[in-house]
C-alpha positions in Angstrom: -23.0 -13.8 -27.7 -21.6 -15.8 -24.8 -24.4 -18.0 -22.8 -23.7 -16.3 -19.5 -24.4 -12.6 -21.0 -27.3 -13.3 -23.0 -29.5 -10.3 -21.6 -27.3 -7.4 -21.4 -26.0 -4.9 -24.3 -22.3 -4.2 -22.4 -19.1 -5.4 -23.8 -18.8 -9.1 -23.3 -15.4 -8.6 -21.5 -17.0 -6.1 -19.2 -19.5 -8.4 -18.0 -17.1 -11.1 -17.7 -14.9 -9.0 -15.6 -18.5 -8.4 -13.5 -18.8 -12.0 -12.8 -15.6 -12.8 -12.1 -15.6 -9.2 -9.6 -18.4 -10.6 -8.4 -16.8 -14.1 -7.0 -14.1 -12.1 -5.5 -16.4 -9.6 -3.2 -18.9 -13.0 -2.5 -15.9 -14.9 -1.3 -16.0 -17.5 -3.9 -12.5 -16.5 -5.1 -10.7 -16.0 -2.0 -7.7 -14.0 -1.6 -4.6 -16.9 -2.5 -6.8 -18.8 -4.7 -5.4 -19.6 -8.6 -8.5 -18.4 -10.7 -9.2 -21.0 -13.3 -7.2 -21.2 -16.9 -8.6 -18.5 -19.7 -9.5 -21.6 -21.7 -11.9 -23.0 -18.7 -13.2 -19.5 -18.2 -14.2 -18.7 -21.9 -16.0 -22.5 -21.7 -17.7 -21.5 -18.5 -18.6 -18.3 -20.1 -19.2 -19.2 -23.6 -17.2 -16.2 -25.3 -13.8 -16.1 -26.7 -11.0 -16.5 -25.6 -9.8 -13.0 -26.3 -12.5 -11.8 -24.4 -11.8 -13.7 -21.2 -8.0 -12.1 -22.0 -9.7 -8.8 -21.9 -11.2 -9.2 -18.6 -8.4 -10.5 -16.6 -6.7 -7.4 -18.0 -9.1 -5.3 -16.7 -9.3 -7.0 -13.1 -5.2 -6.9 -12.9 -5.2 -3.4 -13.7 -7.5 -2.8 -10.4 -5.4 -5.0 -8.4 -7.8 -7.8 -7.9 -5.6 -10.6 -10.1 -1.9 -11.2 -10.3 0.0 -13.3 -12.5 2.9 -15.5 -11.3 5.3 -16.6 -14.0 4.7 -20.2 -15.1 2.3 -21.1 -12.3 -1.1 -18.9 -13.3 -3.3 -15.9 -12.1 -4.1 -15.9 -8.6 -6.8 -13.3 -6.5 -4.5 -10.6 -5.0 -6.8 -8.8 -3.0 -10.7 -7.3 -3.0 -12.2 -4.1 -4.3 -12.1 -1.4 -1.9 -15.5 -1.3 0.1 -17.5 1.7 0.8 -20.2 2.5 3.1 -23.4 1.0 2.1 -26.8 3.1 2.7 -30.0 2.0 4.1 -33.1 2.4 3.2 -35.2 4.2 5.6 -38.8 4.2 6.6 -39.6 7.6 7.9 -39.1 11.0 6.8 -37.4 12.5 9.4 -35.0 9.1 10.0 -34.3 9.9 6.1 -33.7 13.4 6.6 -30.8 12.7 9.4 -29.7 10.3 7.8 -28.8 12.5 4.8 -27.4 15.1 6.8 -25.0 12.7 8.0 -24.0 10.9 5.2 -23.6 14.5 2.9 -22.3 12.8 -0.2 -21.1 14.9 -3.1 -23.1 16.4 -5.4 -22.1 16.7 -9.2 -24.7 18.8 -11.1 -25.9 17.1 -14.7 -28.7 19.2 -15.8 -30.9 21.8 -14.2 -34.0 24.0 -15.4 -37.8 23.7 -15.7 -39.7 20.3 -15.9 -42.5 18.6 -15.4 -43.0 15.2 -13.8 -44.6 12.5 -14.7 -47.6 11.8 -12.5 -49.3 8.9 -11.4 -53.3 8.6 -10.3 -52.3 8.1 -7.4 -49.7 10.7 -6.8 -51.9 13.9 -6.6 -51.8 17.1 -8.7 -49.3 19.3 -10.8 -48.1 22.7 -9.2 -48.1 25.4 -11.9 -44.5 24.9 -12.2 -41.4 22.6 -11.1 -37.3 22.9 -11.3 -35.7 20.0 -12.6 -32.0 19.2 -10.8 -30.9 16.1 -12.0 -27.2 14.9 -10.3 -25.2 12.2 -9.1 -24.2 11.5 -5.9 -20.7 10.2 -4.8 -19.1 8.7 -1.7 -15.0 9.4 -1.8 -14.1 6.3 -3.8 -17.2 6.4 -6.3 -20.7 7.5 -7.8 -23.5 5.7 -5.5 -26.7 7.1 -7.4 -28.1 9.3 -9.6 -31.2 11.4 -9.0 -33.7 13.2 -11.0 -35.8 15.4 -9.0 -38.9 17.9 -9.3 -40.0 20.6 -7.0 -42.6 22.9 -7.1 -41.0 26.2 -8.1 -42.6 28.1 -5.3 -40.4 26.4 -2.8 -37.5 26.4 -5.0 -37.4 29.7 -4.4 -37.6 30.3 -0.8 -34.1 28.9 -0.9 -32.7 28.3 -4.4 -28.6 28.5 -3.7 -29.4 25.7 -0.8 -31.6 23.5 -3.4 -28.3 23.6 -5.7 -25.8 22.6 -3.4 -27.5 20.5 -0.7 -29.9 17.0 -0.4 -33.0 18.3 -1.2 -34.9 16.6 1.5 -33.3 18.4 5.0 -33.7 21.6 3.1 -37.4 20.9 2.9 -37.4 19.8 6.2 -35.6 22.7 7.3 -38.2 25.3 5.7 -40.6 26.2 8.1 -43.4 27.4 5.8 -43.3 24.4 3.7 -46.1 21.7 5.2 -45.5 18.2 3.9 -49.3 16.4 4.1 -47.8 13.2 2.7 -45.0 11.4 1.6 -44.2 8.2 0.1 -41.9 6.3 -0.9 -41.1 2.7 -3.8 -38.5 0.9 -4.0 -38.0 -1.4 -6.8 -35.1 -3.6 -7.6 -34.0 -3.6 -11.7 -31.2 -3.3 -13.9 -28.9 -0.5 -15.3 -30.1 1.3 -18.4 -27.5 2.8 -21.2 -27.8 6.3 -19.2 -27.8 5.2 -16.2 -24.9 3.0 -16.4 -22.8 6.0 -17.9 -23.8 8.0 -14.4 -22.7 5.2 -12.3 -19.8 3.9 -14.3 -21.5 0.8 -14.0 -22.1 -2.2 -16.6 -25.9 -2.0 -18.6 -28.1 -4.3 -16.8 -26.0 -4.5 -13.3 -28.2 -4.7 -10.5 -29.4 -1.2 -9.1 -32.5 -0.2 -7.0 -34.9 2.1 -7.8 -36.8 4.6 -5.5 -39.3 7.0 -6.4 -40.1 9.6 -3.7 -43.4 11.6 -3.7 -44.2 14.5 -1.4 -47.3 16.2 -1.3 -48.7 19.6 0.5 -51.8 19.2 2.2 -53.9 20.0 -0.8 -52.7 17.0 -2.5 -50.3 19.4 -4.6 -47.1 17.2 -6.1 -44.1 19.4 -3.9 -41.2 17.1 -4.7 -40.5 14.4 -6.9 -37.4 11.9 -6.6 -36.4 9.6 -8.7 -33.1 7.7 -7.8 -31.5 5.2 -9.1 -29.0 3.4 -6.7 -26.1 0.8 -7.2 -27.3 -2.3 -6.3 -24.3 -2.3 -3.6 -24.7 0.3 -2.4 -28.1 -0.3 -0.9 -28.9 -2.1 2.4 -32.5 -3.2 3.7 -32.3 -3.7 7.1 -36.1 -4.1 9.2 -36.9 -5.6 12.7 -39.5 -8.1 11.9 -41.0 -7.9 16.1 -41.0 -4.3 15.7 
């Protein structure tokens, strides 16, 4: 296994085309430049020199490289950007912000559940529907989200649930009193099912969140667990707020 990959299960020419994505987007390669020789790159990388092959290939076939007969591979042109989301710290600035941003939802899995609770989360409902789904911008899949609610509320407006972000529809229901909500964010790597959602590499960067609403009673109402491209994410905070 090459030096450079040492900690991830993905194809070696996958991650190779990563890092060499990576310098692209990050400016390091800039749009003109001649990219190194496949010899240099499989020393920098410590893999094969098929491999490297492989991931040029890969990066010419999205645009990014182009060869130039006799002269070398050169940086054509960057992957398409997309809207990046931030991360907010309020309920209701979360709630507008999903109605605004109304990605699309494609449904993976639905039925009963339970969640897995913490202490310091509070207690079961007698019940809970599971949704679990991903969550695409035009260009491409942006998270994927497993997601608990207490089967009571479910209920007051199930065709909503299905085909909405869950949060405004909570927001939306009158009845429903929210006596706490919090929110984690942690910052980790891509597992094998979570890559497979995203179309991403195993252990690229992604951010975590785990979302835990309670009723008044200290009853668990909904429970998110999202899993976010690492690019997709943006932390933004006014430190003299």
């Amino acid at each position: 296994m090459g030096r450079f990959f040492e900690h991830s299960t993905s194809p070696l020419y996958t991650q190779a085309a990563d890092a060499m994505r990576e310098r692209i987007v990050k400016g390091a390669w800039p749009i003109g430049l001649q990219i190194p020789t496949l010899p240099e790159l499989a020393e920098e990388f410590g893999v094969a020199l098929i491999t490297v092959r492989q991931a040029v290939r890969v990066l010419k076939e999205e645009g990014l490289l182009v060869p130039e007969q006799g002269r070398g591979t050169f940086v054509r042109s960057k992957p398409p950007t997309h809207p990046q989301m931030r991360v907010e710290s309020s309920l209701s600035a979360l709630a507008d912000l999903y109605r605004k941003s109304a990605p699309r939802l494609i449904h993976l899995a639905e039925g009963p559940g339970t969640p897995r609770l913490d202490a310091e989360d509070g207690s079961l409902a007698p019940r809970y529907h599971h949704l679990r789904r991903i969550h695409a911008s035009e260009t491409q899949f942006t998270s994927v989200i497993s997601a608990y609610l207490d089967e009571r509320i479910f209920k007051l407006a199930p065709r909503r649930f299905r085909n909405e972000l869950i949060i405004p529809v909570l927001m939306d229901l009158k009845s429903v009193q929210i006596g706490s909500a919090r929110q984690i964010m942690t910052v980790s790597t891509a597992g094998a099912a979570v890559a497979t959602a995203l179309n991403i590499s195993v252990s690229a960067p992604v951010a975590e969140l785990r979302r835990v609403f309670c009723a008044p009673d200290g009853t668990v109402i909904y429970l998110g667990e999202l899993t976010y491209r690492g690019d997709f994410v943006r932390v933004e905070m006014d430190l003299l707020a």
